[in-house]
Steps between C-alpha positions, in 0.01 A plus 500: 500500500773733566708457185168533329412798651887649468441469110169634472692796685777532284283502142329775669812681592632432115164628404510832710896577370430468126190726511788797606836619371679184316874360540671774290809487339670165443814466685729166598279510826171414291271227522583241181815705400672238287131477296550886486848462373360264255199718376737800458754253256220390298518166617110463530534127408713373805326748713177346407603160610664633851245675563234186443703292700498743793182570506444097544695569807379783628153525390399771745774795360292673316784712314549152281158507340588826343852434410388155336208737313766743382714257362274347325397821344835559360534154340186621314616829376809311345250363251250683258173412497472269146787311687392115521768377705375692806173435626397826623135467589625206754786704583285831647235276646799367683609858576147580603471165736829596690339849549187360641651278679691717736214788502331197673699546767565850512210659349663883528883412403518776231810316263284204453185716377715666263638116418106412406451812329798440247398137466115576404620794301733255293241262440290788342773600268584140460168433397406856395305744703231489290407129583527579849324816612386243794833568707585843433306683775716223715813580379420887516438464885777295586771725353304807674500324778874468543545848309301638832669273732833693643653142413857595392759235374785522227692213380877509390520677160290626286224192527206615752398796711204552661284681482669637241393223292161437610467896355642346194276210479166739544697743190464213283171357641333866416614509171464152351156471676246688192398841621087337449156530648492124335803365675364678843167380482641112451849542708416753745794705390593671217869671388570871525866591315473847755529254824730308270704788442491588894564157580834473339614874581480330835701192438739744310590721827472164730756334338687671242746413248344125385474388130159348564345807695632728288386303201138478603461835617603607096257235400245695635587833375514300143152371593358809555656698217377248266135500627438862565765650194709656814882529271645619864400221646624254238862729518506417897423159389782500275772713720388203723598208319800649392647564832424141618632369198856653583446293861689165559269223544605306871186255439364245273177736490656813439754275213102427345418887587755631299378327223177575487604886531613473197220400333284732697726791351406398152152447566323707783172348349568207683501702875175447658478129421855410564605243741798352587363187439346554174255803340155512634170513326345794645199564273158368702315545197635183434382352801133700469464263184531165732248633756 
């Protein structure tokens, strides 16, 4: 009875932390740092298995479902989405189980909301958002919620800050989500390129100085210069991508960023459905037609 009682105490107690201020900056003194180490190398393979087999032995540290979720996110973005040797709706419902799995038991731990919220927002691009109105009001909410959250953490590198990125998660949400009574009426959410726009200003000043921020936050000048015929927005968009292409990639995702700047350079067109994963159909007259 006591030992049961002790650990119905201390899941509280992990509960109560994680809803305040997070861990920080990573040092040598953090939780996990060889798994750090190994997420800053780009060793997201090895990680992945370390990580799986501590979990198995300690299945109550809750930082492990979130490190096992981010790694598998990174094996993903190694891959594009026509890729047939990856498996990538298995691979983000496997994201999304780790997520859920530790929210179960630590319902307010803000790293492994914003875990959930990058897995359900990868199956939606996976899959395209289109198909799958049905979870974007959930992944809107979870990356507010750890946007709102005073959570702060930042890994070695350049791979993850929050909230930083949670601010760049919602910049991308708000502008690949259609701006439509349609979409709100079936999703309960709709895009908006002005909280887009705000969104990634945010992430911008947060954490300054990263390809992929940088990168987005250009995207969605591009986006709206090519929607509303703004040619100083589609310049910022440009001076943008230019200055982030002269950056040297420290990631496999920025390696893929880089790339893809290039091609957003020659063709802004392709702004407010881009994603990293592969472009998005954004048009929901298409999807009126299958109602």
């Amino acid at each position: 009875m006591g030992v049961t009682m002790l650990n119905i105490m201390l899941l509280w107690l992990c509960a109560s932390v994680f809803a305040g201020p997070g861990p920080g900056l990573v040092t040598e003194t953090s939780a996990h740092y060889d798994l750090e180490v190994m997420y800053a190398e780009n060793k997201h393979d090895e990680g992945l298995v370390l990580a799986k087999q501590r979990q198995k032995e300690n299945p109550e540290d809750l930082d492990l479902y979130w490190h096992i979720s981010r790694f598998l996110f990174e094996v993903g973005e190694r891959s594009e989405r026509g890729d047939t040797s990856v498996d990538k709706d298995a691979l983000y419902q496997e994201m999304l189980d780790w997520a859920e799995k530790g929210l179960e038991k630590a319902p307010e731990h803000p790293h492994l909301w914003f875990a959930k919220g990058v897995a359900m927002g990868r199956q939606s691009t996976n899959k395209g958002i289109l198909g799958m109105l049905w979870m974007l009001r959930d992944v809107e909410e979870a990356f507010l919620k750890v946007a709102e959250s005073g959570y702060t953490y930042k890994s070695l590198g350049t791979g993850e800050h929050l909230p930083c990125h949670a601010y760049n998660t919602l910049g991308i949400y708000y502008r690949l989500v259609p701006d439509s009574w349609f979409v709100q009426w079936l999703a309960k959410t709709r895009g908006d390129l002005d909280k887009a726009l705000d969104w990634m200003k945010k992430a911008n000043t947060c954490s300054p100085g990263r390809i992929g921020i940088i990168k987005e936050l250009a995207v969605v000048h591009q986006c709206i210069g090519t929607t509303r015929k703004e040619q100083a927005s589609l310049l910022a968009g440009e001076a943008l991508l230019m200055q982030a292409q002269q950056m040297p990639a420290t990631t496999d995702t920025e390696v893929t960023d880089l790339k893809h700047i290039a091609m957003l350079l020659k063709d802004p067109k392709m702004a407010c459905g881009y994603s990293r994963d592969g472009q998005q159909e954004r048009d929901e007259k298409k999807l009126k037609g299958n109602q």
